[in-house]
C-alpha positions as CSV (number, residue, x, y, z in Angstrom):
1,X,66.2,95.5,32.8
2,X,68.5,98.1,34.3
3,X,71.7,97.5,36.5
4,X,69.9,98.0,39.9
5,X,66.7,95.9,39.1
6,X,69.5,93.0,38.0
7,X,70.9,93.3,41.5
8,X,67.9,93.6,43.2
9,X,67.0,90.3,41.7
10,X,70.1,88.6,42.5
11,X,69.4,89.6,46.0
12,X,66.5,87.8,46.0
13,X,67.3,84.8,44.2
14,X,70.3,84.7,46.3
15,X,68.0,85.2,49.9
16,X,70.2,88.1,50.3
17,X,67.5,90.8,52.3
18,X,67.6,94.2,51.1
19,X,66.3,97.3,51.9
20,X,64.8,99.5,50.1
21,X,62.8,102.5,51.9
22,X,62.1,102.7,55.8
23,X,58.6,104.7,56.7
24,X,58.7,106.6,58.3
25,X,62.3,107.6,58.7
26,X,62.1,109.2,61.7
27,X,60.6,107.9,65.0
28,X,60.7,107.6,68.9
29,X,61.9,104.8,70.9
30,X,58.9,102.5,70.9
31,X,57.2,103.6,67.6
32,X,56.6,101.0,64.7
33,X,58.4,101.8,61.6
34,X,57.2,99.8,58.6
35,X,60.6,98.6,56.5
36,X,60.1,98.0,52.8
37,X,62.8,95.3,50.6
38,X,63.5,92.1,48.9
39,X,64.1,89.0,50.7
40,X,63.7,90.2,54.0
41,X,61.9,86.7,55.1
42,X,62.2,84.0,52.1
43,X,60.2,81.1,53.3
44,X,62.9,78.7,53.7
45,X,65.6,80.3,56.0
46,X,64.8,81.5,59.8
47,X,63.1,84.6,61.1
48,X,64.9,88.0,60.8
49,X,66.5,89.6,62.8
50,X,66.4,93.8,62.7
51,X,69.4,96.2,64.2
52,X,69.1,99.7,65.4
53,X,72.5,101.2,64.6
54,X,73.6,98.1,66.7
55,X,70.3,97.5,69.0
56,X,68.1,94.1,68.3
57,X,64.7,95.6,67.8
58,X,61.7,93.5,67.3
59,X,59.7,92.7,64.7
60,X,55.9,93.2,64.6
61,X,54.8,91.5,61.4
62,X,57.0,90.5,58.4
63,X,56.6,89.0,54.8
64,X,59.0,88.3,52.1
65,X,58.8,92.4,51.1
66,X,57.8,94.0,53.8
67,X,57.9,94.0,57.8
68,X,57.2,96.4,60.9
69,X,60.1,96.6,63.6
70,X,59.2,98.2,66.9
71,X,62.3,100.8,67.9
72,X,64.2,100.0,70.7
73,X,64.6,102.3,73.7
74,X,68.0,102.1,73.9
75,X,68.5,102.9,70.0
76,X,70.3,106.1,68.1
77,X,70.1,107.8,65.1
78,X,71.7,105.5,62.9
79,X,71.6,102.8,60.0
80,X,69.4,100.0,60.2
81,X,70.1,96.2,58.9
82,X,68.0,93.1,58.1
83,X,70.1,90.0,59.3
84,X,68.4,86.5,57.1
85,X,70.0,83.0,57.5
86,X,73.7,84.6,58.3
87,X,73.1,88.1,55.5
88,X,73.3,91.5,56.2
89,X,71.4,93.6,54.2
90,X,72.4,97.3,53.4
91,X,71.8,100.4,56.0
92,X,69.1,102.4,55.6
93,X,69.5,105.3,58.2
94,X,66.3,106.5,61.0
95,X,66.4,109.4,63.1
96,X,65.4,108.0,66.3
97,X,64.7,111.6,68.9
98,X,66.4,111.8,72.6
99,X,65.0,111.7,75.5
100,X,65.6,114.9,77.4
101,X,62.9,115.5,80.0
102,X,60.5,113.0,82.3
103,X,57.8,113.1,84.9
104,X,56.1,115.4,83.3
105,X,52.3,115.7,81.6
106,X,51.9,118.3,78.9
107,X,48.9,118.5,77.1
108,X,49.4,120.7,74.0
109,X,52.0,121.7,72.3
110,X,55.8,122.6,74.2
111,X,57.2,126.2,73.6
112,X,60.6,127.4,72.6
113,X,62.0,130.8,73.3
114,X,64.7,132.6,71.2
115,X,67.3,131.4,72.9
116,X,66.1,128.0,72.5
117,X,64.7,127.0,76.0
118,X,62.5,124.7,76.1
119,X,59.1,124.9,77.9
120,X,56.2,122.0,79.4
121,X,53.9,121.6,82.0
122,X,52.4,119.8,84.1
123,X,48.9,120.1,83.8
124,X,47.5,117.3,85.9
125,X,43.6,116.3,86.5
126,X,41.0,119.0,86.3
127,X,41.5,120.9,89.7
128,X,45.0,119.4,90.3
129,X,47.4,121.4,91.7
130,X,50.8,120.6,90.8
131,X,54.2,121.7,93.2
132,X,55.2,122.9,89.5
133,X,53.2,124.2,86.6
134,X,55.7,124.7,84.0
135,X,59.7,123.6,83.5
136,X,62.3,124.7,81.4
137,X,64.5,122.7,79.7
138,X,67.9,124.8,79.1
139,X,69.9,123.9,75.8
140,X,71.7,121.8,78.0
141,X,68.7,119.6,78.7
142,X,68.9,120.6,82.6
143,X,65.3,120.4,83.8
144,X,64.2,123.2,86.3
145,X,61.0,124.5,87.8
146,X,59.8,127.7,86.0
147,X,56.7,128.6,87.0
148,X,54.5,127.0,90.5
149,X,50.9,128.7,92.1
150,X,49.1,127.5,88.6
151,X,46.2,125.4,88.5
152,X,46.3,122.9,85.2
153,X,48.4,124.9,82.6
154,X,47.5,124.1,79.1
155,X,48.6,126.4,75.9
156,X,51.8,127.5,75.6
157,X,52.9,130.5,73.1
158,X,55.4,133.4,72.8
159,X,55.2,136.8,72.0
160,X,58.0,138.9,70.2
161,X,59.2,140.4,73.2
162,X,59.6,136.8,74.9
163,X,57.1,137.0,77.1
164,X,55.3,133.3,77.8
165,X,51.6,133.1,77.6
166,X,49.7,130.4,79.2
167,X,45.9,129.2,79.4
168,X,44.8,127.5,82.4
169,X,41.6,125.2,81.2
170,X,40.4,125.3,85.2
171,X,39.9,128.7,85.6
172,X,39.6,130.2,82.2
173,X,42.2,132.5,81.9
174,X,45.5,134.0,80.0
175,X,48.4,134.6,82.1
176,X,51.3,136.6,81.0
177,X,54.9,135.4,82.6
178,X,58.4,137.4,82.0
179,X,61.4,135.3,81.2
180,X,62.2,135.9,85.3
181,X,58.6,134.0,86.3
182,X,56.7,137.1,87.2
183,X,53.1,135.7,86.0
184,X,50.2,138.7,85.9
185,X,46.5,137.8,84.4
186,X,46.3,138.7,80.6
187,X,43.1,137.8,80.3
188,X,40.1,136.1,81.7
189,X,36.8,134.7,80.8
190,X,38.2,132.4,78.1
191,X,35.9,129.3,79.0
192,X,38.0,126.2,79.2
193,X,41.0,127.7,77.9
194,X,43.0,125.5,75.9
195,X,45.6,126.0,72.9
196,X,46.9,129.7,72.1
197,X,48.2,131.5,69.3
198,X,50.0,134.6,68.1
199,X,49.1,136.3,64.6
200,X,51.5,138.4,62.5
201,X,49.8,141.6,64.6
202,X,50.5,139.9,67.9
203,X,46.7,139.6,68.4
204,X,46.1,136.1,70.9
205,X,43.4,133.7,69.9
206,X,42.5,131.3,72.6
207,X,40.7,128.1,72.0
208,X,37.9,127.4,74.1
209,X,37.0,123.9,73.5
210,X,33.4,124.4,74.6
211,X,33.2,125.8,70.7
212,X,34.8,129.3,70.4
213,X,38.0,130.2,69.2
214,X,38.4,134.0,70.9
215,X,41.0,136.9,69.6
216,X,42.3,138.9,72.1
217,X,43.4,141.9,70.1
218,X,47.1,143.8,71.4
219,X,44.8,146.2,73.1
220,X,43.3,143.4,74.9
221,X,39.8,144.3,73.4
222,X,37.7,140.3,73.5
223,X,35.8,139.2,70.5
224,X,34.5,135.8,69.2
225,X,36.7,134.6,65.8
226,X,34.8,131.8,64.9
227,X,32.4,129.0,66.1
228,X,33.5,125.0,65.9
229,X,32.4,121.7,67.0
230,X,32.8,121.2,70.6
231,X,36.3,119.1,71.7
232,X,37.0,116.5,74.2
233,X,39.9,117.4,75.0
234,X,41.4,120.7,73.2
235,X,41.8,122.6,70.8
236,X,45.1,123.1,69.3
237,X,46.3,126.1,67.1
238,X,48.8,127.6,64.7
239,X,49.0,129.9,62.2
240,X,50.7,129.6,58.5
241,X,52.4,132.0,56.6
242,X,49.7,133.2,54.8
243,X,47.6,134.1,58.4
244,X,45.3,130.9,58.4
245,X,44.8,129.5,61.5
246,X,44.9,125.6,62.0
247,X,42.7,124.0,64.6
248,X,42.6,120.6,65.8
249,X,39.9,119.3,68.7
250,X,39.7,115.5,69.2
251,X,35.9,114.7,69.2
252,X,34.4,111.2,69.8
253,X,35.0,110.1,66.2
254,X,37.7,109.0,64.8
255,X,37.6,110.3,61.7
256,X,38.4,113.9,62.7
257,X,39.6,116.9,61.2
258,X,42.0,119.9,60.7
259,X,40.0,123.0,60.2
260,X,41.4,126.1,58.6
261,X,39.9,129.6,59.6
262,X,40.7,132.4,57.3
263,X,41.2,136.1,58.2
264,X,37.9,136.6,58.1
265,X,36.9,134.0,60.7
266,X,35.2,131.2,57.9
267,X,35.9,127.9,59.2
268,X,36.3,125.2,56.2
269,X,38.2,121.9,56.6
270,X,41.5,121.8,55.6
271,X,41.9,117.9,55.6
272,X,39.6,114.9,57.5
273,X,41.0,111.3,58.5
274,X,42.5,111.8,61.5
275,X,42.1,109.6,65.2
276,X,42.5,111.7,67.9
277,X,44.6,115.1,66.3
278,X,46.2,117.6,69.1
279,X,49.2,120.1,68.7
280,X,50.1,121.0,65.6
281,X,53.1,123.1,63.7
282,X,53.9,124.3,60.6
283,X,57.5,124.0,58.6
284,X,58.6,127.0,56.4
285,X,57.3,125.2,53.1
286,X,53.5,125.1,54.8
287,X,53.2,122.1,55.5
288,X,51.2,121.5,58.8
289,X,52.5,118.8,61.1
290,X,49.8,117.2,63.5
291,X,49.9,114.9,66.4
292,X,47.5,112.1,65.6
293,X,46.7,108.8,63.9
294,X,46.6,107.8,60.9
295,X,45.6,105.1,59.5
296,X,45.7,103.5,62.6
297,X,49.3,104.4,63.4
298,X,50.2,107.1,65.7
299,X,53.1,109.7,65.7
300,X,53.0,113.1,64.2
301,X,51.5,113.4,60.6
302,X,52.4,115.6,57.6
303,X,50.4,117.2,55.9
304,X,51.0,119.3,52.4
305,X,49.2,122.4,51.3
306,X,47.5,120.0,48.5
307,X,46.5,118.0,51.4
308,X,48.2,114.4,51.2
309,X,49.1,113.1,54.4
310,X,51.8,110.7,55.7
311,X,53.4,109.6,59.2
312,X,56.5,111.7,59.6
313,X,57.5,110.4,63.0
314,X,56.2,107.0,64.3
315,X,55.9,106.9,68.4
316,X,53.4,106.8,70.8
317,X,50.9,108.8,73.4
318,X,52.3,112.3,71.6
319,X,50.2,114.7,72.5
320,X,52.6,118.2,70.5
321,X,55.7,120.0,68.9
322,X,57.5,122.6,68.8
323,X,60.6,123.4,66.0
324,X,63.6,125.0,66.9
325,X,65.6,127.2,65.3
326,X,68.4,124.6,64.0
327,X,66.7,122.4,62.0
328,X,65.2,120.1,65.3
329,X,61.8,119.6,66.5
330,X,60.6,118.9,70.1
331,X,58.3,116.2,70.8
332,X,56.1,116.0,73.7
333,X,53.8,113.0,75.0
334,X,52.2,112.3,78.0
335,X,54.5,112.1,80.0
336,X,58.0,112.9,78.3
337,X,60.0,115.3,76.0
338,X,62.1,114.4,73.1
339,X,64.5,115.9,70.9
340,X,65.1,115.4,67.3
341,X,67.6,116.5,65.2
342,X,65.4,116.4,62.1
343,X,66.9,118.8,59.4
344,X,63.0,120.4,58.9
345,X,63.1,124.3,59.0
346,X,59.8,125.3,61.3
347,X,57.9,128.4,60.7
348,X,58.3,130.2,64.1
349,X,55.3,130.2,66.2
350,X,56.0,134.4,67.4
């Protein structure tokens, strides 16, 4: 028996809790993180207590070797503790994201530009008309109105001269906005316009979640890129390294999928098991990150190119991402924006 299993024991016999892996290690105030250990709830000593880099959070469900603590709002980035019958145990660090931006209701995926602005709607009900359609968030996490006179905003994307694109799912159609707010039609006749995407060539593919996913080519010439199963909701989209194009669409199951369409427009699924999936990104290593539930928890979901999956980031009603350019990732639900300071290198989505 090595040096570390002896101590382990000795934890145990002693009713000293230790911890031994968080999952996932990253999370948003509110989401569940499952905490894995020795002793973390012997059967003779009182309940447990768990701290969020000084924050009593509370616990879920907890056994002898395992429990789940909810994160509290008020929590940081920061060690967490087990405290049994008067014992500490050892730190084991989370990345908990910061709120930066409420009052809002994205739908998709949030944008960054260059300079690392941050950008979300407010898409409101089908025919809503919102005051404001889309807000930027500054580096400074100052919220201001960006972009108004736009019925229910939807897809966000960039193209390599910084100019935003946006779908509207009411009226079917592309708009093109400078970095001043100047919005001009890009294109029209996109069904229920949902989630939109740049390839390497700066073509736009625009996901009509009716069951096409169209390519708007630089010249603006329209053609149909592939066929899927009718969404819900949306359909999401991004593209990897290698120029396949990810596509999530919640359906009524929930047992959906992430398809992958090739160059050539074949749609094959790239991994199935997934409640409710919507925006998704890609890190620089190719793995695809997805905004869904898995196994019956929620948060965003990582998934490699040999196709295991995992919950990345526990927290709930998340709806997209975006990376940034240092290393963070931007989280957007329902209602809210996050930031995380997450140390993952994203693939640019320009």
């Amino acid at each position: 028996m090595g040096i570390s299993e002896t101590l382990l024991g000795k934890k145990h016999v002693d009713g000293n809790p230790y911890i031994e892996a968080i999952e996932p290690s990253a999370a948003l105030p509110g989401g569940e993180v499952k905490i894995v250990g020795r002793a973390l709830k012997p059967p003779q000593f009182a309940r447990p207590e768990v701290d969020f880099s000084g924050v009593r959070g509370s616990i879920t469900l907890s056994s002898e070797d395992f429990m789940y603590a909810r994160v509290p709002f008020e929590a940081h980035s920061g060690p967490v503790t087990i405290h049994c019958n008067g014992q500490a145990s050892n730190g084991r660090e989370v990345k908990i994201a910061q709120n930066i931006a409420e009052n809002l209701h994205p739908v998709a995926n949030p944008a960054v530009d260059a300079e690392g602005n941050v950008f979300v709607t407010f898409s409101g009900g089908r025919g809503q008309k919102a005051p404001v359609a889309i807000y930027k968030i500054d580096t400074n996490y100052s919220v201001k109105p960006f972009l108004s006179d736009l019925m229910n905003p939807t897809g966000l994307a960039f193209d390599t001269q910084g100019q935003l694109y946006v779908s509207s799912r009411y009226d079917g159609t592309v708009y093109r906005v400078t970095p001043a707010g100047d919005m001009s039609t890009y294109a029209e006749g996109m069904g229920v316009a949902t989630g939109i995407a740049f390839d390497r060539e700066q073509s736009l593919y625009v996901g009509d979640r009716t069951g096409t996913i169209w390519r708007i080519a630089s010249d603006r010439q329209i053609f149909v890129y592939a066929t899927l199963e009718p969404s819900m909701a949306a359909y999401h989209l991004a593209f990897a390294p290698d120029g396949t194009l990810y596509v999530t669409g919640p359906t009524t199951s929930s047992y959906d999928a992430v398809y992958a369409i090739d160059s050539h427009g074949s749609v094959s699924v790239f991994y199935r098991g997934l409640g409710r999936p919507q925006g998704l990104a890609l890190d620089a290593l190719g793995n695809v990150y997805v905004a869904a539930s898995l196994a019956g928890k929620r948060g965003i979901v990582k998934i490699t190119p040999d196709k295991q999956a995992s919950l990345a980031i526990a927290g709930s009603n998340l709806v997209g991402l975006a990376f940034t350019r240092t290393g963070g990732v931007v989280l957007a639900t329902t209602n809210s924006v996050f930031h995380l300071t997450w140390g993952v290198r994203g693939l640019p989505l320009i």
